[in-house]
N, C-alpha and C positions, 0 to 999 in steps of 0.2 A: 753515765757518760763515758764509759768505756769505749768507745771506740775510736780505730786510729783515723787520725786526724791529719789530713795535708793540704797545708795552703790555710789552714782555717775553715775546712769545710771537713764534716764529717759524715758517715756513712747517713743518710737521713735526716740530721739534723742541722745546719750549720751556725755558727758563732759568731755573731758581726755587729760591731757598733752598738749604737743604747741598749739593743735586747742584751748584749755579752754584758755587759756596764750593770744591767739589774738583776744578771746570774740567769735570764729567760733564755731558753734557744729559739730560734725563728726558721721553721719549716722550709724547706726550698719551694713547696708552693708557694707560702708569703713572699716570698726571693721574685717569683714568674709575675707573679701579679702585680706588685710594686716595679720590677724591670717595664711591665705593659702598660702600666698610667701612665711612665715617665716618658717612653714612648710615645704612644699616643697626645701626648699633651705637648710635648716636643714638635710631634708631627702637625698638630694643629698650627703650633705656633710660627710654622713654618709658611704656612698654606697663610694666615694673614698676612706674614710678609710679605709676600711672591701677590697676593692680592692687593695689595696696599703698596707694594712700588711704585719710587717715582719713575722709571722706565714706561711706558705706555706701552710699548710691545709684551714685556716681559707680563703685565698685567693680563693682557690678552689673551696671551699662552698659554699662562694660567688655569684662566676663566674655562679655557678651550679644554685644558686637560681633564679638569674637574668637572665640565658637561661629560665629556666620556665615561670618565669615570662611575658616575652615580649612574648614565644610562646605561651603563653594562651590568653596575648591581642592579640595577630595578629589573632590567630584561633578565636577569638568570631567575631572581625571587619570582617574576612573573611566568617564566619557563617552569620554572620546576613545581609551583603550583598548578599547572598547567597539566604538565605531563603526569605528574601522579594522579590529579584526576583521569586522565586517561591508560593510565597502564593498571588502575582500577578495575576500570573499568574492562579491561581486557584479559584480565588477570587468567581467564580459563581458556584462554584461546591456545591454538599451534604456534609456535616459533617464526611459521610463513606468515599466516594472519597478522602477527603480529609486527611484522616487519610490514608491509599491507599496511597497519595502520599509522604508524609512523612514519612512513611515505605520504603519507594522506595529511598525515598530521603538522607535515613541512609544508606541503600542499596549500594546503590551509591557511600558516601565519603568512605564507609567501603572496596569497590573493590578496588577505586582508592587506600586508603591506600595501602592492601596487594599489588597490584600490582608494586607503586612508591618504594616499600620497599623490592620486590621481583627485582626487576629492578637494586635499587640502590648495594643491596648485591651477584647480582653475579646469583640469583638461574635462568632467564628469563633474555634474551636478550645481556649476555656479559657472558665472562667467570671468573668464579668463585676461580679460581687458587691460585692466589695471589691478593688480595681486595687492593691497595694504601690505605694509611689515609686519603687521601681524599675522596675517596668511602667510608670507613666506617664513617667517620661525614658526608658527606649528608648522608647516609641510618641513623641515628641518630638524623640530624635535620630533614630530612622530617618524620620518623616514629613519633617523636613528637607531630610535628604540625597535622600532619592528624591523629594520635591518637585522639587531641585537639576539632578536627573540627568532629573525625564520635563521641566522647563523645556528644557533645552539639548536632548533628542530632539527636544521641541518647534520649536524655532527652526533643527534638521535638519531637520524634516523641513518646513515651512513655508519 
């Protein structure tokens, strides 16, 4: 345990609380990992508040933030499974081709959107008359998500 020590941290190892107390040193990874629970457990415990306000707007905003949010992880998870099956798949082509197909490949989520969104709202394939709430939140949540998904083909293939 030679080495210099400032603040209580030392080269590799650091000294702090119960572990110094039973003569154990504790890792600065153990340090990152316990900094990240408390965090995240923090962070949670925030996101019920903010959902559980007596404010009714504040709840809303919320609600609203937290739809974003998840739709833009699911769209990138969904992107980028997406795209490595296709950059697989193109793996031997020219640098042109491949730009070609990443053009094609924004092409693509950009139809599927309009289309799922022309689908879900009545204009293609049902009538348009009277839309239930429930047709307009999925034409809502899919516009979203495939907004999400042709964005990131977008900035592929750009």
């Amino acid at each position: 345990v030679g080495a210099a020590v400032t603040g209580g941290v030392s080269f590799g190892r650091v000294h702090t609380g119960f572990a110094a107390a039973m003569g154990e040193e504790t890792t600065p990874i153990a340090i990152g990992i316990s900094a990240t629970l408390l965090g995240s457990i923090s962070f949670q415990m925030a996101l019920f508040y903010l959902t559980n306000h007596s404010d009714k707007d504040m709840r809303k905003y919320s609600y609203g933030v937290i739809n974003q949010t998840v739709s833009i992880f699911c769209a990138v998870l969904l992107f980028q499974s997406c795209d490595d099956i296709v950059d697989h798949l193109v793996a031997g082509l020219s640098v042109g081709l491949r730009c070609c197909v990443a053009m094609l490949h924004m092409l693509l989520w950009f139809t599927i959107m309009q289309l799922v969104v022309a689908y879900c709202c009545g204009v293609i394939g049902r009538s348009s008359e009277k839309l239930s709430e429930r047709a307009k939140k999925d034409s809502r949540c899919y516009a979203v998500l495939l907004a999400h998904l042709t964005g990131f083909a977008s900035i592929n293939a750009w």
